[in-house]
C-alpha positions in Angstrom: 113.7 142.0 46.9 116.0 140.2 44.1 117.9 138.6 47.1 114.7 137.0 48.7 113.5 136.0 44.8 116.6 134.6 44.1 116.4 132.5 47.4 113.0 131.4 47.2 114.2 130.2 44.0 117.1 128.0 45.2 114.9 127.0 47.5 112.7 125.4 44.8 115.7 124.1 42.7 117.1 121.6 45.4 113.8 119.7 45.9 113.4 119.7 41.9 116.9 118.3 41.4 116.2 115.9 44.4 112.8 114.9 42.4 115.3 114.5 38.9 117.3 112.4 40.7 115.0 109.9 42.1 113.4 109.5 38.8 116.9 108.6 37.2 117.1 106.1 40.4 113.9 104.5 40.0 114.4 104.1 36.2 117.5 102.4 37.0 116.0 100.3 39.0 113.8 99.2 36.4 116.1 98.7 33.5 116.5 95.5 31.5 119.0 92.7 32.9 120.7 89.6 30.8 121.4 86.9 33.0 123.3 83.3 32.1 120.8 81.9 33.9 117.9 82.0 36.6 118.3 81.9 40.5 117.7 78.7 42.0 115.2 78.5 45.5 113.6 81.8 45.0 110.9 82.7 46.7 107.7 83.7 44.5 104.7 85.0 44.4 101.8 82.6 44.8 98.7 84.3 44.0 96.5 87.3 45.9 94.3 88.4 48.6 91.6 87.9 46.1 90.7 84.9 44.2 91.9 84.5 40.7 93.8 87.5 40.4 97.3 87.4 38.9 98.3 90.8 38.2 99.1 93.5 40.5 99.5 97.1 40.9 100.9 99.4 44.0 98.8 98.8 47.2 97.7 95.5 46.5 98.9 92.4 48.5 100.4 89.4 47.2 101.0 86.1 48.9 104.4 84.4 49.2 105.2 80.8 48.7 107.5 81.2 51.5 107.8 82.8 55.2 110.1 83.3 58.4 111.3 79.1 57.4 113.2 81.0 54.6 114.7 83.7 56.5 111.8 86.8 55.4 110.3 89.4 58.0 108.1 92.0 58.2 110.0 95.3 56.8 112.1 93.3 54.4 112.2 95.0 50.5 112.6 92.5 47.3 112.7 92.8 43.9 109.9 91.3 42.0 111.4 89.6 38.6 110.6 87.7 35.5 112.1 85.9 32.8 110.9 87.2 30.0 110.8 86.5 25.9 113.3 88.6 24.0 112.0 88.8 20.9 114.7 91.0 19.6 117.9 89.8 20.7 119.5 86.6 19.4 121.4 83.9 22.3 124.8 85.1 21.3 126.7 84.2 24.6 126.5 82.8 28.0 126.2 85.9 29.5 123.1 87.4 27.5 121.2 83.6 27.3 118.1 84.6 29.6 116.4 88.6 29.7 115.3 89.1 33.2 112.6 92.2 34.0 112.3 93.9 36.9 108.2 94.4 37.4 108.5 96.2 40.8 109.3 96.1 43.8 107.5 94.8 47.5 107.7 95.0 51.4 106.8 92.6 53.8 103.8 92.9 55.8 102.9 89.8 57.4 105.0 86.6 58.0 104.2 83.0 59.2 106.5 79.7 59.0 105.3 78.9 55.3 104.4 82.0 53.6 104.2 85.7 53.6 102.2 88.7 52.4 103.8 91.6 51.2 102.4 94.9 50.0 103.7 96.0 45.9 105.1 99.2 46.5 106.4 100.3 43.2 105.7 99.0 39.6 107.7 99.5 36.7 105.2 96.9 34.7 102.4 95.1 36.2 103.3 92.3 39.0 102.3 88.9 38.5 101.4 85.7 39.8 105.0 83.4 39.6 107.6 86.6 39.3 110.1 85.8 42.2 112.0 88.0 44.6 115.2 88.9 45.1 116.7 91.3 47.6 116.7 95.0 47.4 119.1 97.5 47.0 118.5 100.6 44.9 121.3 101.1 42.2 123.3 104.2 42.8 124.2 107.1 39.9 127.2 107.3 38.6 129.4 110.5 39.1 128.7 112.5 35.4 132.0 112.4 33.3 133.6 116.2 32.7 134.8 115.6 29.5 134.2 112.9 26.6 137.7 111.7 26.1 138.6 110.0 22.8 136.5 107.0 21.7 138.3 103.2 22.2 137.6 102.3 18.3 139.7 99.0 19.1 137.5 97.6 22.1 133.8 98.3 20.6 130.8 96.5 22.0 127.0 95.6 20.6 124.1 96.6 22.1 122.1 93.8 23.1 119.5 94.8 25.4 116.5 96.9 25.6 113.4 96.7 27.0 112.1 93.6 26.0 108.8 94.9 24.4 110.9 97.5 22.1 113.9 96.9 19.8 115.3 100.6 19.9 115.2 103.4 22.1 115.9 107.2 22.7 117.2 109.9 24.6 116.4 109.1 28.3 116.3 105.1 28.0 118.6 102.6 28.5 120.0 99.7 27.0 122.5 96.7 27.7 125.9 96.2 25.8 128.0 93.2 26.1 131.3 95.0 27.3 131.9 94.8 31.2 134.1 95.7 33.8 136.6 92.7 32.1 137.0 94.7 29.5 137.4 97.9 31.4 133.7 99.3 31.5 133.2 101.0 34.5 130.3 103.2 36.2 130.5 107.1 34.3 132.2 106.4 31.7 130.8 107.9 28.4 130.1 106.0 24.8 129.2 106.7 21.4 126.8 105.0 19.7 127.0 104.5 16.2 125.9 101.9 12.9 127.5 100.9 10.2 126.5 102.5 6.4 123.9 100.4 4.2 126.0 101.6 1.7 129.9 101.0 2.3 131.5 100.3 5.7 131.3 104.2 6.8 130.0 104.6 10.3 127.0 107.0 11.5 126.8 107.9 15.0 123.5 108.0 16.1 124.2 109.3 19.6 126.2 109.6 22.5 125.9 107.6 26.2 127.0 107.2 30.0 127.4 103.9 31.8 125.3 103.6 34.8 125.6 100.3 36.6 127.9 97.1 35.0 128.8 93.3 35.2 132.0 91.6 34.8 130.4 91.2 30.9 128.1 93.5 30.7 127.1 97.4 31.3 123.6 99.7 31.2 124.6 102.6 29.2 121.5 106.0 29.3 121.4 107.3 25.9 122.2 110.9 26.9 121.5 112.2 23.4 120.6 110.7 20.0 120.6 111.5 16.4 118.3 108.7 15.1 116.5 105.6 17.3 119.7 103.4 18.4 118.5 99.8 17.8 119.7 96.8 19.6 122.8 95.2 17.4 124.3 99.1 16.9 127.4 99.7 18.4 129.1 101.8 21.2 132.1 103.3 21.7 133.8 103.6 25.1 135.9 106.8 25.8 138.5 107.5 28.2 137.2 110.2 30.4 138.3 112.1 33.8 135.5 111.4 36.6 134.8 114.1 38.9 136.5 114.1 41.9 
């Protein structure tokens, strides 16, 4: 009996870890982005099925402002993204000028020389009316680190993303801090987070992270854990560490 309970139980454990995992994918998918600039000749999204409607949810259409004359066909996935207002961060440098959301993401359904319908799929915000497309692929995890490793106090970066509606965040969330794989950031590796003092130039760590995905000047650490909210304009601390095999 304890055998067959202990199965049943495995059983249940590898769909819930599958389930984990696609949650940490999709939220991923959906973190923030800094950009030096915008993507020229997108293709965007001209409006809806119905009249006057410029937001959209999962299940609803949305017309294209271009079709099989700009290379889409029926199956293809895209991004749907925006430019957004960061009302948080300050234009420090080329590489975090412009905050770019993802809203979702959409599949072609329908495609003639000029335009295109395609179906929203997923939404991490609403969709709207002018967000533009740009091909799909899903991020991929990085491999956990095994052990923390000792923090790089000479190379520390800033975070200075979040979501743009929020100016700290949590366990769970992500962020964006300007240190990339030109500085030796790379996919696993774990920081701390941490502030300076109000009073004296102490430092308070306020948590600790993982890198998930990175650009040559910037990375998307998780906050794994956390002390206190970790606000853009704290700092992190990258650590050696031994990736698992």
């Amino acid at each position: 009996m304890t055998i067959k309970i202990l199965s049943v139980l495995a059983c249940l454990a590898i769909p819930a870890a599958a389930a984990a995992q696609d949650a940490e994918q999709l939220q991923l998918a959906c973190a923030p982005i800094a950009a030096p600039g915008l993507p020229v000749g997108v293709v965007q999204i001209a409006g809806g099925q119905v009249h006057g409607k410029m937001l959209f949810a999962p299940g609803d259409i949305v017309v294209l402002n271009a079709g099989s004359g700009a290379g889409l066909a029926v199956g293809q996935e895209y991004f749907v993204r925006r430019q957004v207002h960061d009302r948080f961060t300050p234009v420090i440098d080329p590489f975090a000028k412009i905050t770019i959301h993802t809203d979702g993401w959409v599949k072609i359904v329908s495609v003639n020389a000029t335009s295109a319908d395609a179906r929203v799929t997923h939404a991490c915000d609403g969709v709207m009316e002018g967000d533009y497309l740009q091909a799909m692929v899903m991020p991929q995890l990085p491999v956990a680190p095994t052990e923390s490793g000792t923090a790089d106090f000479e190379h520390p970066a800033e975070i200075v993303r979040a979501d743009e509606r929020i100016q700290s965040a949590g366990a769970g969330q992500t962020m964006l801090i300007n240190r990339g794989t030109e500085e030796g950031a790379r996919a696993g590796q774990a920081v701390t987070l941490y502030r300076f003092s109000e009073r004296g130039g102490s430092t308070i760590t306020v948590g600790r992270g993982t890198v998930l995905t990175t650009t040559p000047r910037t990375a998307l650490i998780r906050i794994d854990s956390s002390s206190d909210a970790v606000y853009v304009g704290d700092f992190a601390l990258a650590q050696v560490v031994r990736l698992k095999p």
